[in-house]
N, C-alpha and C positions, 0 to 999 in steps of 0.2 A: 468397774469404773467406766464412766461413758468415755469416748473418743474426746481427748482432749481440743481438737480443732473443731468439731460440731459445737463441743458444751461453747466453747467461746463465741463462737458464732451464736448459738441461741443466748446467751448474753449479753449479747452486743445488740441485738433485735430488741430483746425486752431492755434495755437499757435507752435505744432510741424509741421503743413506746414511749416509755415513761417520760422522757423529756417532752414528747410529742404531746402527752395527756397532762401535762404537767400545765406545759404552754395555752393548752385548749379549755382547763378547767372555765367552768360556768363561776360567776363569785360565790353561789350556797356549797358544789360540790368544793372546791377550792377549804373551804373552810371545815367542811367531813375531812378533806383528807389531810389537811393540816391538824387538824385533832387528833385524829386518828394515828399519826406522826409522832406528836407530841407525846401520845399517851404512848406510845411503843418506847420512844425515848427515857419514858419516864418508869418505867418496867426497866427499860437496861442500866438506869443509874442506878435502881434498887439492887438489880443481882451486883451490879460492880461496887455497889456500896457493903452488899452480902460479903462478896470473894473477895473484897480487901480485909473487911473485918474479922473474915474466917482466917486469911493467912495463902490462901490461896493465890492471889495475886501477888504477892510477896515471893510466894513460894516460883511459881511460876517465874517469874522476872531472874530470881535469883539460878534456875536452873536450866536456864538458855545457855546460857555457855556450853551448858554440857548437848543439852539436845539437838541445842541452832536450830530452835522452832518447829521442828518436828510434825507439832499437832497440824501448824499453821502451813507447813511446807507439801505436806502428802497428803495432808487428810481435808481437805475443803468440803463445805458440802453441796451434794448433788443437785438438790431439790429448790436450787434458790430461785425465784422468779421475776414478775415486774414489781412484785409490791415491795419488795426486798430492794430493786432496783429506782425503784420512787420513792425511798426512807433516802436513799443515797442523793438522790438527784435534787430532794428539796433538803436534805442538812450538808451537802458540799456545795463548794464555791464554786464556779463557771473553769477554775486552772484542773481542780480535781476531776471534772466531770469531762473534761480534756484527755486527761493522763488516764480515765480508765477508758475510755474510748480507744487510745494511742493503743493501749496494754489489749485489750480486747480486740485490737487487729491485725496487730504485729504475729511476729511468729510466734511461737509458743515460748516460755522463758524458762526458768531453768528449776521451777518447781510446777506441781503439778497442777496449784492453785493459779488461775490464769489473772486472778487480782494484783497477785504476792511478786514484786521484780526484787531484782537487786538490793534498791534503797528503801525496802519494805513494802507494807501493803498500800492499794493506792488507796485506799479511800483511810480517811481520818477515824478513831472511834465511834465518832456519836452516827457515823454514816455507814456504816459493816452491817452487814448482818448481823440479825439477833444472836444466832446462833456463833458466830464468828466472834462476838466482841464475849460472849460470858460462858466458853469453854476455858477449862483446867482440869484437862483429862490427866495428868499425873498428878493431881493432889486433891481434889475433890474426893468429898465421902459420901454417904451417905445423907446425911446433913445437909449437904449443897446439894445434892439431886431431890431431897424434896424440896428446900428451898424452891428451885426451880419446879416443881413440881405444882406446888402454891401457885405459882407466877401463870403457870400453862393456860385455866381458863382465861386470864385477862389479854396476854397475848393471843390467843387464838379472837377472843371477842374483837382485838383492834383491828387484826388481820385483815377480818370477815368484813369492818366496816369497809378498810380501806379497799378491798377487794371491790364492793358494792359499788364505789365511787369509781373504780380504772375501769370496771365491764361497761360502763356504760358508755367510755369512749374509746372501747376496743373495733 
């Protein structure tokens, strides 16, 4: 695991890109990465439409008590970036994009996830991470990871656009 006070740190950078590149879109790039947004969004309603209809989300909900979030609490992932951090900045409201900034400079809190405080994660659903909103690593089968499997080229293709649009005002 990387150093928790770097990773938030590099965090907290690519999270003030993204506002930065957010503010400075051209109106054609503004509109790639707005798409490109929408369509990542609309991949994660598909898996969250998948993992409720599997039971997975059920499943999960119902087994919090016992875990107390577990997946959510130690297991974050590594590799998140700006475009991750620009899904967040253009589907949260100006209070959220506050509180992850707050969370991303404070001290370290009391999970390893430096999103995840006390009163849950900061940012809302449809603004997590891809990966972050359509994990159920204790109930998912086979089934759901090809699901997800299915899903991988179109996410990687939104990725790629949105990516095309932030390198240009990196």
């Amino acid at each position: 695991m990387k150093n928790s006070a770097a990773y938030r740190e590099y965090l907290r950078e690519e999270l003030e890109a993204a506002v930065r590149i957010r503010a400075g879109l051209s109106e054609d790039d503004r509109k790639k990465a707005l798409s490109a947004v929408e369509a990542i969004g609309r991949v994660r309603e598909r898996v969250d439409r998948f993992a409720k209809s599997s039971g997975y989300a059920a499943g999960c909900a119902d087994y919090i008590s016992e875990c107390k979030g577990f997946c959510c609490r130690w297991h974050y992932p590594e590799k998140l970036d700006r475009r991750d951090m620009f899904v967040a900045v253009c589907t949260a409201g100006r209070e959220t994009i506050e509180r992850l900034r707050q969370y991303l400079t404070t001290e370290k809190g009391p999970h390893q996830c430096p999103m995840l405080k006390a009163d849950g994660c900061a940012l809302p659903f449809e603004s997590r991470p891809l990966v972050c909103s359509n994990a159920y690593p204790c109930f998912a089968g086979q089934k759901y990871h090809d699901f997800l499997q299915s899903m991988k080229e179109e996410i990687q293709k939104r990725f790629a656009e949105l990516g095309e649009v932030l390198d240009k005002y990196s």
